[in-house]
C-alpha positions in Angstrom: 11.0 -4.4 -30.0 9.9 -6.2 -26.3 6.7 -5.1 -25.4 6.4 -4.1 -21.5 3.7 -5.9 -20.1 1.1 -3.4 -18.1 -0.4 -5.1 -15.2 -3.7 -4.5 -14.2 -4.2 -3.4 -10.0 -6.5 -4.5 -8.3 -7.5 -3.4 -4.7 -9.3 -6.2 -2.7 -12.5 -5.4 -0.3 -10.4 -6.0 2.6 -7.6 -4.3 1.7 -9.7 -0.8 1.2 -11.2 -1.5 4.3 -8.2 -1.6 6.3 -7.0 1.5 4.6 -10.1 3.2 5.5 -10.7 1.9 9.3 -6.9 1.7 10.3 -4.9 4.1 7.9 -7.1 6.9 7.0 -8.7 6.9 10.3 -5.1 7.5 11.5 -4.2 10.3 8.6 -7.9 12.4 9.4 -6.7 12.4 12.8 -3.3 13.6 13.0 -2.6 15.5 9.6 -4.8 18.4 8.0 -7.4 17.5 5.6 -4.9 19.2 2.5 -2.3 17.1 3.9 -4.3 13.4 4.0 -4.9 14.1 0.6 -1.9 14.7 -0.2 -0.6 11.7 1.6 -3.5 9.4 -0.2 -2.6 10.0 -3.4 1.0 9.5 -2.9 0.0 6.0 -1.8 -1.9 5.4 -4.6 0.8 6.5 -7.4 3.4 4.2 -5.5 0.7 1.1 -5.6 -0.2 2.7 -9.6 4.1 1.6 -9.8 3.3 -2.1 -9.3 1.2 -2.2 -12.6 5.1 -1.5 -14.9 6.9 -3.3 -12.2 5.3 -6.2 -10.0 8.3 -7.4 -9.2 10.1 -4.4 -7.2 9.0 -5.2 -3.7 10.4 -7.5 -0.7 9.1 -10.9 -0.3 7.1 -11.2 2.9 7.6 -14.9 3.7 5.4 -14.6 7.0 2.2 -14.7 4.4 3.9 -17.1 2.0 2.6 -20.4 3.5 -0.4 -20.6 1.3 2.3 -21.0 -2.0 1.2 -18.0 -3.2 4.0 -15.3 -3.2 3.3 -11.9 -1.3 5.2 -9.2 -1.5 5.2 -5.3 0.0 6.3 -2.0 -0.4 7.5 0.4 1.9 5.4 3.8 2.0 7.2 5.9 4.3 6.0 9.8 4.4 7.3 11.1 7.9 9.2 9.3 10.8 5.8 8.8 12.6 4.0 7.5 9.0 5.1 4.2 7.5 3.5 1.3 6.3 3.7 -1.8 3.9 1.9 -2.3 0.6 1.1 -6.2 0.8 0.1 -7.8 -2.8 0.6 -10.6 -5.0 1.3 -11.1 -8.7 -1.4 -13.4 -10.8 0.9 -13.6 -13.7 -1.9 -16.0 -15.6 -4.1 -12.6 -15.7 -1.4 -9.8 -15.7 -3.1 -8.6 -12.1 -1.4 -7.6 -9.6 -3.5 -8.0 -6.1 -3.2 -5.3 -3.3 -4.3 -7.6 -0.3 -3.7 -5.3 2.9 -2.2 -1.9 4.1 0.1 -3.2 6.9 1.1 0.3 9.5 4.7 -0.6 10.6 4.8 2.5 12.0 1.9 5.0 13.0 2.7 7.5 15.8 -0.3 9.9 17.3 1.4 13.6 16.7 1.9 15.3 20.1 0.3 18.7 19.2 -3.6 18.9 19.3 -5.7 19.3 16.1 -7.9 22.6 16.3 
């Protein structure tokens, strides 16, 4: 029988720094704190997907000039909330790279936060 390879994730310093400057900044301030939760750990079982199947995303060819192919997923939790999933497969080492949270699209809700 084939064995599935498993993929090891790996989140880079950069990459959990934008999520916590730019996209958690963002969720804190326009979602309730049960709700950002919520919200994080979605985005963290769709990255946990890339570790069966590394190959499932879009090839972003604006990041591709280094000859290293990036690709992304598309996290999309409301029409005000969506955002790419930037990483790269290291086949050599069965890693797969998380390199960025990209926002695509992150609109301020109109109604005021108590």
């Amino acid at each position: 029988m084939d064995q599935k390879k498993i993929y090891q994730i790996v989140v880079t310093s950069s990459a959990l720094l934008r999520f916590q400057e730019t996209i958690l900044n963002y969720l804190i301030n326009n979602f309730s704190t049960s709700r950002v939760i919520e919200i994080e750990q979605k985005i963290y079982k769709k990255i946990e997907t890339l570790n069966s199947f590394p190959l499932k995303g879009t090839n972003e060819n604006i990041f591709n000039k280094s000859g290293v192919l990036f690709k992304s997923l598309l996290f999309k939790e409301t029409r005000n909330l969506e955002l790419k999933i930037i990483y790269f497969i290291d086949e050599a080492n069965q890693k797969v790279y998380v390199t960025d949270f990209s926002p695509t699209l992150m609109h301020p809700s109109k109604k005021n936060k108590p």
